[in-house]
C-alpha positions as CSV (number, residue, x, y, z in Angstrom):
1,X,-1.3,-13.4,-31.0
2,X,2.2,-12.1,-32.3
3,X,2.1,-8.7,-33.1
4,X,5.6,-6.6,-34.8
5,X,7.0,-3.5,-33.0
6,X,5.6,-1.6,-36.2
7,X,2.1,-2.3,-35.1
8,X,2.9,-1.6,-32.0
9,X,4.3,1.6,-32.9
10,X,1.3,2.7,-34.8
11,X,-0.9,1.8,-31.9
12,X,0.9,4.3,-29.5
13,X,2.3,7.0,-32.2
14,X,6.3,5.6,-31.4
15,X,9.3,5.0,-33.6
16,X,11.3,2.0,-33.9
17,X,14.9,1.7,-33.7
18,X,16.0,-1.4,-34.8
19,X,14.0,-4.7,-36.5
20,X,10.5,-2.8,-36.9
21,X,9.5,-6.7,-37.9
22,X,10.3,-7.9,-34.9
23,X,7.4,-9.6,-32.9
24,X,5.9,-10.0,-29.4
25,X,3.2,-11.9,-28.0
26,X,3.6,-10.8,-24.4
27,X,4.4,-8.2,-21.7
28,X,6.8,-8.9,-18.8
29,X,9.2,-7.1,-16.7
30,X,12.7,-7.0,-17.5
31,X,14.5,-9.4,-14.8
32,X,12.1,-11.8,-15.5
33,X,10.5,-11.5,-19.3
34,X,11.2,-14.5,-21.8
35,X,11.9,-14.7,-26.1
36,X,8.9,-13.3,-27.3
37,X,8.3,-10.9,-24.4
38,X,8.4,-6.9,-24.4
39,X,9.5,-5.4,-21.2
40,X,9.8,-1.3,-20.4
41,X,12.8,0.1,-19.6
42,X,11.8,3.5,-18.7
43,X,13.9,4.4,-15.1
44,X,17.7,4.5,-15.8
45,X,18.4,2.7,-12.4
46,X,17.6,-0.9,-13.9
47,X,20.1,-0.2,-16.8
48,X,22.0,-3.3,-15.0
49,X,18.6,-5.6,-16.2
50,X,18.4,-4.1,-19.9
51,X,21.8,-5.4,-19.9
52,X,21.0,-9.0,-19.1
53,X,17.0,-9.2,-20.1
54,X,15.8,-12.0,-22.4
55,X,12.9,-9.8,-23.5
56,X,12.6,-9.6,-27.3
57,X,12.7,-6.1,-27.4
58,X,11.8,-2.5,-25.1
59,X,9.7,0.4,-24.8
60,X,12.2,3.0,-23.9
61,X,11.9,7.0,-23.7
62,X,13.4,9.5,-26.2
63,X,16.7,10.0,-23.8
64,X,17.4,6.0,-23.7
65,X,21.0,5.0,-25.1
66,X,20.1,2.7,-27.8
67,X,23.9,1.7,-27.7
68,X,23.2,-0.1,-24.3
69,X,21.4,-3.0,-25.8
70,X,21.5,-4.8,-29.5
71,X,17.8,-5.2,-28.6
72,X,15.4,-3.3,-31.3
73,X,13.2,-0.2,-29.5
74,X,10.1,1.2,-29.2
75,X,10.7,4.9,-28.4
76,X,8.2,6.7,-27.1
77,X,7.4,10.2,-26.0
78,X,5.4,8.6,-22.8
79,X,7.0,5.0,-22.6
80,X,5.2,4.3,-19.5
81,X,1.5,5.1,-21.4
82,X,2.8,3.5,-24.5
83,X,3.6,0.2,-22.5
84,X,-0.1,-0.1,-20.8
85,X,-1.6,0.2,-24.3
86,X,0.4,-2.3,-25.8
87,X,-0.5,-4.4,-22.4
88,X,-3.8,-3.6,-23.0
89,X,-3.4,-5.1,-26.5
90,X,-1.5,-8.0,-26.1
91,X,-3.3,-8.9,-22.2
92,X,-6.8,-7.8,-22.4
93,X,-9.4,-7.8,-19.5
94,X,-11.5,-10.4,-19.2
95,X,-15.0,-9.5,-20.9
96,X,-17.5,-8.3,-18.0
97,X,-19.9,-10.6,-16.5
98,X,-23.7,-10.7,-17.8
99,X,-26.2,-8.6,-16.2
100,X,-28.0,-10.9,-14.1
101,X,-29.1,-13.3,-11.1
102,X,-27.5,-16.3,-11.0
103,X,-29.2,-19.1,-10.1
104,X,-27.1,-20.3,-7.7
105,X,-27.1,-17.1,-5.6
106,X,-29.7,-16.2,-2.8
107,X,-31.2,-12.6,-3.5
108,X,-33.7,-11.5,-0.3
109,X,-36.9,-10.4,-2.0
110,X,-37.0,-6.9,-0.8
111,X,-33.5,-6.0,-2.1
112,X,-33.3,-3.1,-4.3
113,X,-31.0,-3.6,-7.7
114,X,-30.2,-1.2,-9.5
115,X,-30.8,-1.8,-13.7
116,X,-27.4,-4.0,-15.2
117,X,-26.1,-5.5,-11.5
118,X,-24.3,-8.4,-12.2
119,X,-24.8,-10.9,-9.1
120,X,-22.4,-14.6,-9.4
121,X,-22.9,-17.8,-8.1
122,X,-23.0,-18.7,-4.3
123,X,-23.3,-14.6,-3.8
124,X,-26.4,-13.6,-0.9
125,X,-27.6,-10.6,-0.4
126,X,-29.6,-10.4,2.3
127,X,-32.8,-8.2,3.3
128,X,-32.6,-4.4,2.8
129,X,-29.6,-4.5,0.9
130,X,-29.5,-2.0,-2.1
131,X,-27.1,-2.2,-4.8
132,X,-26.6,0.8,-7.4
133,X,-26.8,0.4,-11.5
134,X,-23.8,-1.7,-13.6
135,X,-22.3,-3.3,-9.9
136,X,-20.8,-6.8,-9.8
137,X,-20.8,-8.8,-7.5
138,X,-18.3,-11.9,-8.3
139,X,-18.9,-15.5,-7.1
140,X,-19.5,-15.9,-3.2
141,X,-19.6,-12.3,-2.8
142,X,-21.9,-11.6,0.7
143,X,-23.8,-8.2,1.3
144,X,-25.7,-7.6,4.5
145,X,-28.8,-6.4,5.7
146,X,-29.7,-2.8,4.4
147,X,-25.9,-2.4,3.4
148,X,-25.5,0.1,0.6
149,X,-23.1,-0.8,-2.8
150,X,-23.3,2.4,-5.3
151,X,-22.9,2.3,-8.8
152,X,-20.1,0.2,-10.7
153,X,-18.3,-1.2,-8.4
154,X,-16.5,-4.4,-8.4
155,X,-16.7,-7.1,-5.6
156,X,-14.4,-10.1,-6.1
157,X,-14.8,-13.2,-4.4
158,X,-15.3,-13.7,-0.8
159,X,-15.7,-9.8,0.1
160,X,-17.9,-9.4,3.0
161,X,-19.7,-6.1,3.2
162,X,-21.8,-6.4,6.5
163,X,-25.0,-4.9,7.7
164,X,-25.8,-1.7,7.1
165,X,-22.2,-0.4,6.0
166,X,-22.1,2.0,3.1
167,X,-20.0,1.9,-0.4
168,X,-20.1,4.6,-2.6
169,X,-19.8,4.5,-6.6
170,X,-17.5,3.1,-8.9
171,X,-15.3,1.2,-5.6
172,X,-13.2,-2.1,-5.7
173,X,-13.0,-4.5,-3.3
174,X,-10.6,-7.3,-3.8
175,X,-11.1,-10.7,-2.5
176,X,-11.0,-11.5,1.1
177,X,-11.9,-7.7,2.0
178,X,-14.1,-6.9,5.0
179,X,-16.2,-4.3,5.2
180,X,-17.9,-3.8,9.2
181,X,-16.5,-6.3,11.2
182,X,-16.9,-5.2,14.9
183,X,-14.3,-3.1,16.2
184,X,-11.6,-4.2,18.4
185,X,-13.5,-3.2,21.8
186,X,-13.7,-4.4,25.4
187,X,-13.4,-3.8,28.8
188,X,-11.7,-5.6,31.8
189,X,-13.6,-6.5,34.6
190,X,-12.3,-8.3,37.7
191,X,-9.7,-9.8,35.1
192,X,-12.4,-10.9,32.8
193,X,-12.8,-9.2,28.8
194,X,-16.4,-8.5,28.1
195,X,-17.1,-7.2,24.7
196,X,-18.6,-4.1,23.9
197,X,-21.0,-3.8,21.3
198,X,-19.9,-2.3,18.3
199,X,-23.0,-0.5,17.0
200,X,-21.5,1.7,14.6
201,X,-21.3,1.2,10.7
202,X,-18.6,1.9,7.8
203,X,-18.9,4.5,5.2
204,X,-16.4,4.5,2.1
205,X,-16.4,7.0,-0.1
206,X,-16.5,7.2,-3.9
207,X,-13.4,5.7,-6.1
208,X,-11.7,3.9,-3.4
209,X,-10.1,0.6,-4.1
210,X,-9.3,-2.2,-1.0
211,X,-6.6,-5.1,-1.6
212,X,-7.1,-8.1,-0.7
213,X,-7.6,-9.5,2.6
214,X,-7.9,-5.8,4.0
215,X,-10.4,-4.7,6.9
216,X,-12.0,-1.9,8.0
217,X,-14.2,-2.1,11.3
218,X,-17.6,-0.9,12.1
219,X,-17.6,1.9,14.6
220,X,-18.4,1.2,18.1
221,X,-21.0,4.7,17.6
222,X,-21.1,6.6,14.6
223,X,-19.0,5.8,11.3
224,X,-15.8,4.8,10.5
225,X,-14.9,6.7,7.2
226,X,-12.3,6.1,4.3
227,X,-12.4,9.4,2.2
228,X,-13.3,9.5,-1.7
229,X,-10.1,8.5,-4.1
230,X,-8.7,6.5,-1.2
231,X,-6.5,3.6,-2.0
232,X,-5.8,0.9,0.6
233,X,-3.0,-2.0,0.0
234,X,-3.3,-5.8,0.6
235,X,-3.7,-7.1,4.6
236,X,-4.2,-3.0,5.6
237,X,-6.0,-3.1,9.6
238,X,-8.3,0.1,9.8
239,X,-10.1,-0.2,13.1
240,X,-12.8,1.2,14.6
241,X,-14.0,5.3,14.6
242,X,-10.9,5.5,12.2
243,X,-11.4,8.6,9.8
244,X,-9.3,8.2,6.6
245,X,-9.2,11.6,4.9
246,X,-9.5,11.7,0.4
247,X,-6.8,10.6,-1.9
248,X,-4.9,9.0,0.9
249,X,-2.6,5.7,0.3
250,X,-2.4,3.0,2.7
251,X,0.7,0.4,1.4
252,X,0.6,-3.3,2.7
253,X,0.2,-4.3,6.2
254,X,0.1,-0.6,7.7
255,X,-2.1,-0.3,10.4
256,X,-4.7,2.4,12.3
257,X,-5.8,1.9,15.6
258,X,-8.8,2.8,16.9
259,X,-10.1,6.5,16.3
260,X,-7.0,7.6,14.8
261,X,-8.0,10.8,12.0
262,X,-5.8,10.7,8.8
263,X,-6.3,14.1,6.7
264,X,-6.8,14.2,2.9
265,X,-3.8,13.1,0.8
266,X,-1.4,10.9,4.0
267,X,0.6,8.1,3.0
268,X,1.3,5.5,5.5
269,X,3.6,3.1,3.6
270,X,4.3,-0.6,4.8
271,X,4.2,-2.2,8.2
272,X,3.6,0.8,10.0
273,X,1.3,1.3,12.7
274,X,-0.5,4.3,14.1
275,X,-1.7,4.2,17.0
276,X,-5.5,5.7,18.4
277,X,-6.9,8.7,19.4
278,X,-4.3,10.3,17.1
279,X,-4.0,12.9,13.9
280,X,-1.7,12.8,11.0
281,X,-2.1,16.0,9.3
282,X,-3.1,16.9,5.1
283,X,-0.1,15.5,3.1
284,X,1.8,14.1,5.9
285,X,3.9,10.7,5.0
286,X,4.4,8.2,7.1
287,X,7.6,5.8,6.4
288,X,8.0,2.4,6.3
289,X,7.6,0.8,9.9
290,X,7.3,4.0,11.8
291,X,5.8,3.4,14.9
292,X,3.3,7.0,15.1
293,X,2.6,7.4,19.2
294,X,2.1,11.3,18.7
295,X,0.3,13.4,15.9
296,X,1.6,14.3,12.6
297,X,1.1,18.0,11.3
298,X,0.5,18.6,8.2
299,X,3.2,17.8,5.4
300,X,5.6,16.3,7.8
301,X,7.5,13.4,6.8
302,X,8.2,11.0,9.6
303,X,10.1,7.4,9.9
304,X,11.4,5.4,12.8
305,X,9.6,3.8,16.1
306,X,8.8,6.6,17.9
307,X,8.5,8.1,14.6
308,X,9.9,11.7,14.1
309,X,10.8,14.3,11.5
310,X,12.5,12.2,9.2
311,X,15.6,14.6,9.6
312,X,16.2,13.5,12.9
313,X,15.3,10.4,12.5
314,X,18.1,9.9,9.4
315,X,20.8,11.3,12.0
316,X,19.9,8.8,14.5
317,X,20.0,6.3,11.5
318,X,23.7,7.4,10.8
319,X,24.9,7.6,14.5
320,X,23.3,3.8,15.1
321,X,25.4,2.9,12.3
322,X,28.0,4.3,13.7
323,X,27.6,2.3,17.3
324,X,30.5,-0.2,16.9
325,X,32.9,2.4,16.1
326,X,32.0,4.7,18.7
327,X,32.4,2.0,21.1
328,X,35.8,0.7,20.3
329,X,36.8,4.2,20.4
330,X,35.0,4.8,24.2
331,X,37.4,1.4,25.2
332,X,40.3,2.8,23.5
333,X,39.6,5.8,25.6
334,X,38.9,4.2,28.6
335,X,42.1,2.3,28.5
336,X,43.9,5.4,28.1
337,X,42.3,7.5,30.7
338,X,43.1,4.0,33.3
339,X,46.5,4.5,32.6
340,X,46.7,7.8,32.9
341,X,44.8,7.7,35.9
342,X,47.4,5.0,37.4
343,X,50.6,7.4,36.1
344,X,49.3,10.4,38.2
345,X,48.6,7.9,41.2
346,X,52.3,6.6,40.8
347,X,53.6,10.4,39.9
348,X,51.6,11.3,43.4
349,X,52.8,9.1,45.5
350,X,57.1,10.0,44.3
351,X,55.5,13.3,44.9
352,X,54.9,12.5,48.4
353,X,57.7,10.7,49.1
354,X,60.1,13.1,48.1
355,X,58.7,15.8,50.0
356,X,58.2,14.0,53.4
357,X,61.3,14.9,55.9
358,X,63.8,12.6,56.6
């Protein structure tokens, strides 16, 4: 439903510059919104897209020149809030799922739910399992035996949380997560791999959220962990014995190898890898496809494969960039040092001439 910016400006306590009749019926981004469409244009470094969006109109901050665009404006003192409530508005969540069984799923008798759990169709929980007040569990949604789910959380399709593994409250898992799949582990043996059992569980803490099609592997003893707040990207690998310390971020297709120990508050941002037995320290960032093969202290920034202080590593950046000039200039030089070389061979051998006798 079409709403005008002067709704929209009552709704989130903003002024409007421009047509305050002007309608929208959807939210989009700027490079890619449509007639109709409001988009946010709250950084100054996509001034280049204000320029050329087909949105109907913006959400802008107090500071935005309203002379870049003929557009009409929604100012606002906090454009970024203002644009999730009007998202909120015109793209609302879908309605939650009943409380309830449904037929189709297969609910072991002895399983303890908790009052207002919300189980789909094609979901099985299987004996032992316990699963805490206001949970969902969305279509073909599988929970193991005497696995744990706390209070309202959200599983979405085709999660997998496997015997005995441990979710705290209020967690989301998105569709395709695993949750206590054995751990990478074996052992060679006159050239042969025997697997070694992976007894261990998982334990995630309260108020983490998992993308889709993320793992994180039982522990061959003892727990793997992912700390309270946590929030992992899409296709993240955490293996097994990994600790993952509070409120860290893991960004898509990172991964931890086995027994690595992240403190509270690390980022490890895409495609990197850190490898086992390892610690990145409290705050610590790792950069985008840094290869970690030492441990991080605390609040160091690292990038690159080794990965080092991202000081270092910048000034390798430069010099590599630097390679094919550096290179011309060593065969300029060597050219110049040959001919030298072949002037004092020339110069020495007058020299001799000259001063053998007659």
């Amino acid at each position: 439903m079409a709403v005008t910016l002067a709704q929209l400006a009552e709704l989130t306590g903003s002024t409007v510059r421009g047509d305050a009749a002007a309608e929208v019926a959807g939210v989009a981004a700027l490079h890619n919104a449509r007639p109709g469409d409001l988009a946010l244009a709250a950084d100054p470094r996509y001034a280049a897209l204000v320029a050329r969006t087909a949105a109907s109109a913006l959400v802008v901050g107090a500071a935005f020149d309203a002379s870049a665009t003929p557009l009409p404006l929604l100012v606002a003192a906090e454009p970024v809030a203002a644009f999730e409530r009007i998202a909120e508005r015109l793209c609302p969540a879908s309605p939650a799922p009943e409380p309830g069984i449904h037929p189709a799923a297969v609910v072991a008798p002895d399983a303890d739910l908790g009052p207002g759990v919300s189980i789909g169709p094609h979901c099985v929980v299987e004996a032992g399992a316990a699963i805490g007040a206001g949970t969902v569990l969305r279509p073909l949604t599988f929970v193991g035996r005497d696995a744990r789910i706390g209070r309202d959380c959200l599983l979405h399709p085709l999660v997998a949380v496997l015997d005995r593994c441990l979710v705290g409250d209020r967690v989301v898992l998105h569709s395709g997560v695993v949750i206590g799949a054995d751990g990478y582990g074996y052992e060679t043996r006159d050239g042969v791999h025997h697997k070694l059992p992976q007894r261990g569980i998982v334990e995630i803490g309260d108020d983490v959220e998992i993308g889709a099609n993320s793992t994180v592997d039982r522990a061959r003893f003892g727990r793997t962990v992912v700390g309270a707040g946590t929030k992992i990207d899409n296709l993240v690998m955490v293996a097994h014995n990994v600790v993952v310390g509070e409120h860290s971020l893991l960004v898509a297709q990172c991964g931890l190898a086995g027994s690595a120990v992240l403190g509270h508050h690390v980022t490890v941002a895409a495609q990197a890898g850190v490898i086992g037995h390892i610690e990145v320290g409290d705050g610590a960032i790792v950069g985008a496809q840094a290869g970690v093969l030492r441990s991080v202290p605390p609040g160091q920034v690292v990038l690159g494969s080794p990965a080092q202080e991202i000081g270092k590593e910048r000034h390798c950046l430069v010099l590599h960039q630097k390679l094919p000039e550096l290179l011309q200039r060593i065969r300029q030089l060597t050219r110049a040092v040959a001919e030298l070389s072949e002037k004092v061979v020339r110069l020495e051998a007058r020299a001799t001439e000259h001063s053998e006798p007659h």
